[in-house]
Rosetta silent file (secondary structure, phi, psi, omega in degrees, C-alpha in Angstrom):
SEQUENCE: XXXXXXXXXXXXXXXXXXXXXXXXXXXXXXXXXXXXXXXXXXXXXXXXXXXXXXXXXXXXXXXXXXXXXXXXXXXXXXXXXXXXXXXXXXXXXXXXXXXXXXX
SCORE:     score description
SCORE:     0.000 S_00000001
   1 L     0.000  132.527  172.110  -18.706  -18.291  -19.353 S_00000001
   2 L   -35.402  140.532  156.133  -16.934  -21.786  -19.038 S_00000001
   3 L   -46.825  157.598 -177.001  -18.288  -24.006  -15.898 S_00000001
   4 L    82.940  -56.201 -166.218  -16.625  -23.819  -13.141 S_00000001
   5 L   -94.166  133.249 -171.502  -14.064  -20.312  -13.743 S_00000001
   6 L   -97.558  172.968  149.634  -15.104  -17.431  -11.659 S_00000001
   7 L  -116.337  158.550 -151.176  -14.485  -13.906  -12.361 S_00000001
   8 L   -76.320  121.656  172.709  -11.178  -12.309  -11.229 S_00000001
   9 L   -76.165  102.531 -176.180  -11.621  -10.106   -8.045 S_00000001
  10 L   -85.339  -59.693 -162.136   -9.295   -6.998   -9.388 S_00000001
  11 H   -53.382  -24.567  173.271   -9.896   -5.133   -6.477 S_00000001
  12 H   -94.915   12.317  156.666   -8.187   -7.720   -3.789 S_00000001
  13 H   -83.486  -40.349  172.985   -5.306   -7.869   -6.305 S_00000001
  14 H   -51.700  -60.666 -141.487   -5.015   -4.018   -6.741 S_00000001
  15 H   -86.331   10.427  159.317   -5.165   -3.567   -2.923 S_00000001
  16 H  -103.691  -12.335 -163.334   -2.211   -6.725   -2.256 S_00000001
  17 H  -115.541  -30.391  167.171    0.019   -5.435   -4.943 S_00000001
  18 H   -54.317  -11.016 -179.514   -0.676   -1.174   -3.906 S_00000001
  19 H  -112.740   16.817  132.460    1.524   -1.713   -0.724 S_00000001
  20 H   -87.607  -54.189  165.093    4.606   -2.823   -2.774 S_00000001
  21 H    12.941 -103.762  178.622    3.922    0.218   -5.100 S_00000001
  22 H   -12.356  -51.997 -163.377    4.340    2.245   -2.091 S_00000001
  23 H   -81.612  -25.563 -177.516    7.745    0.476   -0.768 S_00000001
  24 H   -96.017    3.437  176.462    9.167    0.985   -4.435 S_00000001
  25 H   -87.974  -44.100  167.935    8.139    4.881   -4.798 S_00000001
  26 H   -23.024  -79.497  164.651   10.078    4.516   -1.359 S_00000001
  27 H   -51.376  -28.653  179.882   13.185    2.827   -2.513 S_00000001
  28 H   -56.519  -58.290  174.049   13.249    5.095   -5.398 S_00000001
  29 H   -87.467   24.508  140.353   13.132    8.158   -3.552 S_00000001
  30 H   -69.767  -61.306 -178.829   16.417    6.586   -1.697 S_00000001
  31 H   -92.300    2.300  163.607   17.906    6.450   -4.083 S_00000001
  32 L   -79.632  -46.214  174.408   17.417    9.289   -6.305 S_00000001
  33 L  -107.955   43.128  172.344   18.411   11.699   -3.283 S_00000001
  34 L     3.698   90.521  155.674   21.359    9.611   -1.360 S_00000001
  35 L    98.642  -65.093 -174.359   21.491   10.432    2.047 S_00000001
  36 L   -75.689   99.414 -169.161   19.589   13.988    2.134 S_00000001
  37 L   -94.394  100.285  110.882   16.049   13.207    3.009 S_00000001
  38 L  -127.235   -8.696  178.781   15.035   16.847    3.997 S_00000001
  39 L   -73.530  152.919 -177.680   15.423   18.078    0.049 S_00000001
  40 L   -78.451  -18.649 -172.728   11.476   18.960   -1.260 S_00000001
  41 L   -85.029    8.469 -169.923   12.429   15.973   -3.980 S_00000001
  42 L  -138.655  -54.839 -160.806   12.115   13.310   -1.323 S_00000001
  43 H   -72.017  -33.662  176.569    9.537   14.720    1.793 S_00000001
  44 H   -49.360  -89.746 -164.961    6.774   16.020   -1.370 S_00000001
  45 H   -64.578    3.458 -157.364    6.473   12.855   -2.412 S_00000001
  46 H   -99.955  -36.085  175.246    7.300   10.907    0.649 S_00000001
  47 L  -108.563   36.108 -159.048    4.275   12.885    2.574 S_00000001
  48 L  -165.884 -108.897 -156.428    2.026   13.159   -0.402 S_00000001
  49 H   -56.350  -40.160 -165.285    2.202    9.833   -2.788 S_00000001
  50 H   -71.523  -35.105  170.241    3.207    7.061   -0.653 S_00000001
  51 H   -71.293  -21.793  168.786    0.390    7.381    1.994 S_00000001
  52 H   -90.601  -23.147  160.250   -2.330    7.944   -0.721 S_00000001
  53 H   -45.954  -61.942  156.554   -0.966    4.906   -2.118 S_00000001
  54 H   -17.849  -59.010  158.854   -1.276    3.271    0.962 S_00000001
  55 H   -85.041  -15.562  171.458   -5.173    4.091    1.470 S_00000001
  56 H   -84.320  -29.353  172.281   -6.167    3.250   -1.616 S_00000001
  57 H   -45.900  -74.911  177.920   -4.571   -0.074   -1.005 S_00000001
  58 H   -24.691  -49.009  177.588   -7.109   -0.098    2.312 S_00000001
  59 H  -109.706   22.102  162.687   -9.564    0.687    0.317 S_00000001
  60 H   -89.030  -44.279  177.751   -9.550   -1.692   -2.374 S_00000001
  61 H   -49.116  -53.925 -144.098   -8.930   -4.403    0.263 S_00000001
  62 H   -86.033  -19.363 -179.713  -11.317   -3.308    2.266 S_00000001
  63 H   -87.541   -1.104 -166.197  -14.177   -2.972   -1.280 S_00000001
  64 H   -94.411   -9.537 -162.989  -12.893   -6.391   -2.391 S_00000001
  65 L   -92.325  -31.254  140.480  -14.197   -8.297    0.668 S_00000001
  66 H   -18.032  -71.316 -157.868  -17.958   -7.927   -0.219 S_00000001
  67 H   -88.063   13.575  178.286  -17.123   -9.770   -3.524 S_00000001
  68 H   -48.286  -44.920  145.458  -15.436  -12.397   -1.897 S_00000001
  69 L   -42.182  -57.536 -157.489  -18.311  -15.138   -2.452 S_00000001
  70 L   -57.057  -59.249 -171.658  -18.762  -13.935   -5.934 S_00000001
  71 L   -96.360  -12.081 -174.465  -15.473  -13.590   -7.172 S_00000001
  72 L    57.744 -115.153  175.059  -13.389  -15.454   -4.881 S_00000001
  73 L    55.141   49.010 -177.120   -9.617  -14.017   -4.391 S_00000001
  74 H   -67.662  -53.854 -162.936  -10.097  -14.711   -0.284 S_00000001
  75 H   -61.253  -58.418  179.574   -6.216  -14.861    0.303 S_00000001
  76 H   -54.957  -50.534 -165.621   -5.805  -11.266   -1.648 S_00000001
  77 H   -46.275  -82.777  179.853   -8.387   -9.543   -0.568 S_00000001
  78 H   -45.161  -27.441  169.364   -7.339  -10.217    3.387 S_00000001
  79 H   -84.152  -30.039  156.111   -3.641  -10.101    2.925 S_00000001
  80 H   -53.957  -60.680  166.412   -4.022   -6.935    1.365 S_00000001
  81 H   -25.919  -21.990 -133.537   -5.995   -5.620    4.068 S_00000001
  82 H  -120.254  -77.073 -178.689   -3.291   -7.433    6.804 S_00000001
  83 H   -19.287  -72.149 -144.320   -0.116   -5.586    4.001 S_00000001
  84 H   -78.449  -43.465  178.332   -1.681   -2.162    3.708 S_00000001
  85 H   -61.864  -57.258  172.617   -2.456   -1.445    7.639 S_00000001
  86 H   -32.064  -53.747  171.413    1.033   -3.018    8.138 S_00000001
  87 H   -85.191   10.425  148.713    2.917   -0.791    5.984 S_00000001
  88 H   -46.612  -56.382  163.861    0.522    2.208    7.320 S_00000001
  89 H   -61.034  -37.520  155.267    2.154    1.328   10.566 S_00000001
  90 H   -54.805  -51.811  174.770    5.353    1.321    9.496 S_00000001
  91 H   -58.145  -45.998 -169.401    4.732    4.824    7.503 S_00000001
  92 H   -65.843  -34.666  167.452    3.611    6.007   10.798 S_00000001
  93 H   -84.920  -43.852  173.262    6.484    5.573   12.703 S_00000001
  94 H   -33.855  -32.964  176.325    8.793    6.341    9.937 S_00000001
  95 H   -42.725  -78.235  152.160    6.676    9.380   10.220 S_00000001
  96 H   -33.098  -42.718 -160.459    7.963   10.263   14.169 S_00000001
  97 H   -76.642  -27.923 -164.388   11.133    9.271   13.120 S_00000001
  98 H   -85.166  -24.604 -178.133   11.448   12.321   10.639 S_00000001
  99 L   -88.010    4.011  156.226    9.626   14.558   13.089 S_00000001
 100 L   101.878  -23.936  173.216   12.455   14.101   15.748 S_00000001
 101 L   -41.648  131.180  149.345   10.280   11.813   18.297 S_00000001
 102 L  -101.069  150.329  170.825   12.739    9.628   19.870 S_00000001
 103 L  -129.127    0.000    0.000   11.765    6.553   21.799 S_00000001
């Protein structure tokens, strides 16, 4: 290997780029069923894919920070980590919102 050039930390890239995934299996299932979000084509995957997305972001972020000397990728690794609990929070309330909590 050239001087200098590290190797590429894929795991803080997976786990900054898995929590847009998520928001476009989101937008997607807007817009394939417009306006009725209670149809089985929008809550399956809506309680099933987007939240496993989600954690896997978490846990590539969270397996990428160990190689963080090695491999370098500081800014992905932690901004995934910062992204994936963020839109985790966001999923969570969205969450309440479908299950009729009001606040």
């Amino acid at each position: 290997m050239a001087k200098g050039y590290r190797k590429i930390n894929h795991l803080a890239i997976v786990g900054f780029l898995l929590p847009f995934v998520a928001n476009a299996v989101v937008a997607i299932l807007v817009v394939v069923v417009k306006k009725d979000f209670s149809r089985l084509k929008f809550l399956l995957p809506y309680f099933s894919v987007v939240p496993l997305i989600l954690c896997c972001g978490v846990f590539c972020s969270i397996r990428s920070i160990p190689l963080i000397e090695e491999r370098n990728d500081k800014d992905y690794a932690y901004s995934g980590l910062v992204l994936n609990i963020f839109f985790l929070v966001i999923y969570g309330i969205s969450l309440l919102y479908f299950l009729g909590f009001t606040f």
